[in-house]
VEXLUM-51071 format. One record per residue: residue number from 1; residue in three letters; x, y, z of N, C-alpha, C in turn. Coordinates in steps of 0.02 Angstrom, whole numbers. Layout:
<sites>
n|res|n.u|n.v|n.w|ca.u|ca.v|ca.w|c.u|c.v|c.w
NUM|ALA|X|Y|Z|X|Y|Z|X|Y|Z
...
</sites>
This chain:
<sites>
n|res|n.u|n.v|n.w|ca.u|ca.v|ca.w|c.u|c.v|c.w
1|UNK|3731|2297|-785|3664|2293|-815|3644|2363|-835
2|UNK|3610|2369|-890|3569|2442|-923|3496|2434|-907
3|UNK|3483|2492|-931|3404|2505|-909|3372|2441|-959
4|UNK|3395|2441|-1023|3347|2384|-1075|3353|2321|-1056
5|UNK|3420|2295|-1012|3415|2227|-982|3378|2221|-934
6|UNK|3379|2285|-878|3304|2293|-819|3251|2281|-838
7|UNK|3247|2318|-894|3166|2314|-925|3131|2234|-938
8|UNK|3198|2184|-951|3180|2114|-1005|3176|2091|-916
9|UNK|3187|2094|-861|3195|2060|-817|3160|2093|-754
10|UNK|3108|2124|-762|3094|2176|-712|3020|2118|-707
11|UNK|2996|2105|-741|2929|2070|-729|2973|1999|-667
12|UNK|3022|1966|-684|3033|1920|-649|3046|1940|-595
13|UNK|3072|1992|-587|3127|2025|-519|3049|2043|-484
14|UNK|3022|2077|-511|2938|2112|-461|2914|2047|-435
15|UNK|2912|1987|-467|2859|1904|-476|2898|1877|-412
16|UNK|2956|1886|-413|3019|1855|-345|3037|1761|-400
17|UNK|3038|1768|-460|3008|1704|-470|3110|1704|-503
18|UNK|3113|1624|-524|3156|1605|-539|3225|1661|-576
19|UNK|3284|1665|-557|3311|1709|-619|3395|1669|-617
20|UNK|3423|1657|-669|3487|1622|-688|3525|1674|-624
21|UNK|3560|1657|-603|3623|1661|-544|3659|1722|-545
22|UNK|3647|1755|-513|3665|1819|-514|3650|1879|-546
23|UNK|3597|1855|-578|3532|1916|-605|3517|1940|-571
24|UNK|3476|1917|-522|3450|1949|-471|3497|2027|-418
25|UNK|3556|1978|-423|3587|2026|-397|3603|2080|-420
26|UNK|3608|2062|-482|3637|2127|-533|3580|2170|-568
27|UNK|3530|2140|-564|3445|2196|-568|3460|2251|-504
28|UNK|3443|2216|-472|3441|2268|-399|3478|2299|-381
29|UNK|3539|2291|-406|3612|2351|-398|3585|2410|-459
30|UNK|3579|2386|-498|3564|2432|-556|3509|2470|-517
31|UNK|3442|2456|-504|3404|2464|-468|3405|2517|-437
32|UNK|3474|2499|-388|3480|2551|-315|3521|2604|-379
33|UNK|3546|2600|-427|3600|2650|-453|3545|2691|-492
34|UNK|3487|2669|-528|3468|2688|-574|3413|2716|-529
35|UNK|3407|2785|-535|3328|2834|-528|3252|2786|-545
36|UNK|3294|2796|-643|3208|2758|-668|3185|2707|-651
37|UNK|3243|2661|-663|3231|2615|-649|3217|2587|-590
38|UNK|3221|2619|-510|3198|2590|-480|3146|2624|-446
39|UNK|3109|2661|-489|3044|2690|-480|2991|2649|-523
40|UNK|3030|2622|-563|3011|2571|-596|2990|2498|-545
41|UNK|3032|2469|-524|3038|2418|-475|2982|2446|-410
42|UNK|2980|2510|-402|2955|2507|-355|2858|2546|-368
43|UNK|2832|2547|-412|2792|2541|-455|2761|2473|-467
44|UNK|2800|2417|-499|2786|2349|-512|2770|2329|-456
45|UNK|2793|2329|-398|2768|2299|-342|2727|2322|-296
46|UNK|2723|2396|-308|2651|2412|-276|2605|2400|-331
47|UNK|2592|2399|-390|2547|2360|-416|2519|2307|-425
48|UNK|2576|2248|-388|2567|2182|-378|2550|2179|-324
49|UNK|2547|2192|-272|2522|2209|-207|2447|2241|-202
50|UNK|2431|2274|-226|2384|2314|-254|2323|2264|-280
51|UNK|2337|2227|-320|2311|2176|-367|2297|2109|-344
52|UNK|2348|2086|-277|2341|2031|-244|2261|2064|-182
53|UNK|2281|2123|-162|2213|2138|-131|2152|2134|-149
54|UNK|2152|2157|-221|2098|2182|-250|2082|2086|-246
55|UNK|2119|2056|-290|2095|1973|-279|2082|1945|-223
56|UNK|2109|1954|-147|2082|1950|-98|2000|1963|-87
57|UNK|2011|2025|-74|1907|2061|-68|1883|2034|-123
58|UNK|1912|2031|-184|1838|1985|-240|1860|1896|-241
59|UNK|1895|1866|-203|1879|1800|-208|1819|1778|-207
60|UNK|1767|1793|-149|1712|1749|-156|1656|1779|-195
61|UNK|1658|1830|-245|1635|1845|-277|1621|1796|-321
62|UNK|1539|1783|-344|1539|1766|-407|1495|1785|-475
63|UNK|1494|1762|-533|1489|1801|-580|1415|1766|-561
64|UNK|1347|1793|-607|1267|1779|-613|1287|1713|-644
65|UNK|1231|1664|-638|1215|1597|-659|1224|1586|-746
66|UNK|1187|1645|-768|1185|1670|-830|1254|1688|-876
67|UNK|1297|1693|-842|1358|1715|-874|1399|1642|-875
68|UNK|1404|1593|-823|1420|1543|-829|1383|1498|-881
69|UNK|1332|1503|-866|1290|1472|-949|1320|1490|-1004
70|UNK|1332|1546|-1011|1347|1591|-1082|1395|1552|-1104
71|UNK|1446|1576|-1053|1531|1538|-1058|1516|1445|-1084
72|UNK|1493|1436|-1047|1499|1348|-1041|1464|1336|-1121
73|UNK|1404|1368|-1119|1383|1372|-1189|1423|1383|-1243
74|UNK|1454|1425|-1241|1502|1475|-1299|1578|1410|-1308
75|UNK|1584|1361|-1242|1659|1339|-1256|1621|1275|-1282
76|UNK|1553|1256|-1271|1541|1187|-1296|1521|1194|-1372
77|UNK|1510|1245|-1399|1500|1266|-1465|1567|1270|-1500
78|UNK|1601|1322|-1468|1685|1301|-1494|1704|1241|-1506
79|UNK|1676|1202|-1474|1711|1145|-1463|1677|1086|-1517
80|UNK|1631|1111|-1523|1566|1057|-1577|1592|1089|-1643
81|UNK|1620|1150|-1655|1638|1196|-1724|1738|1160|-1725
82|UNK|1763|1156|-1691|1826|1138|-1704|1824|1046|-1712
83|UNK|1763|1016|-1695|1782|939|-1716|1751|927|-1772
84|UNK|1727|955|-1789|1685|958|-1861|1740|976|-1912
85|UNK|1794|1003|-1900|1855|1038|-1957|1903|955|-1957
</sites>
């Protein structure tokens, strides 16, 4: 594997999510061989980590009453402007 095939497969490899059979393996060798690239890898996943926190502490956050109006307003108008076409 090269750095430009890391690159096309680095979002899946950080996600842990599906990859054809022996990708996986062959990302992460490259990985351990390659400097950038696995400053790269290891970047992506402290940012995903990072990002799962930040969504943690703001789950029960919610937006003003007013902004949900807006929205709900704004998609039922979309929606009255696209059946009219």
């Amino acid at each position: 594997m090269d750095c430009k095939h890391f690159d096309n497969v680095l979002e899946d490899l950080e996600r842990d999510t599906s990859m054809p059979a022996g990708a996986r393996d062959q990302a992460l060798q490259h990985a351990e061989d390659c400097a950038y690239c696995r400053a790269r890898l290891v970047a992506a996943r402290l940012l995903s980590l990072e990002l799962r926190a930040l969504a943690k502490h703001d789950e029960n956050l919610l937006a003003p009453a007013r902004v949900e109006a807006n929205l709900l307003g704004a998609f039922r108008e979309r929606t009255r402007r696209l059946s009219r076409v």
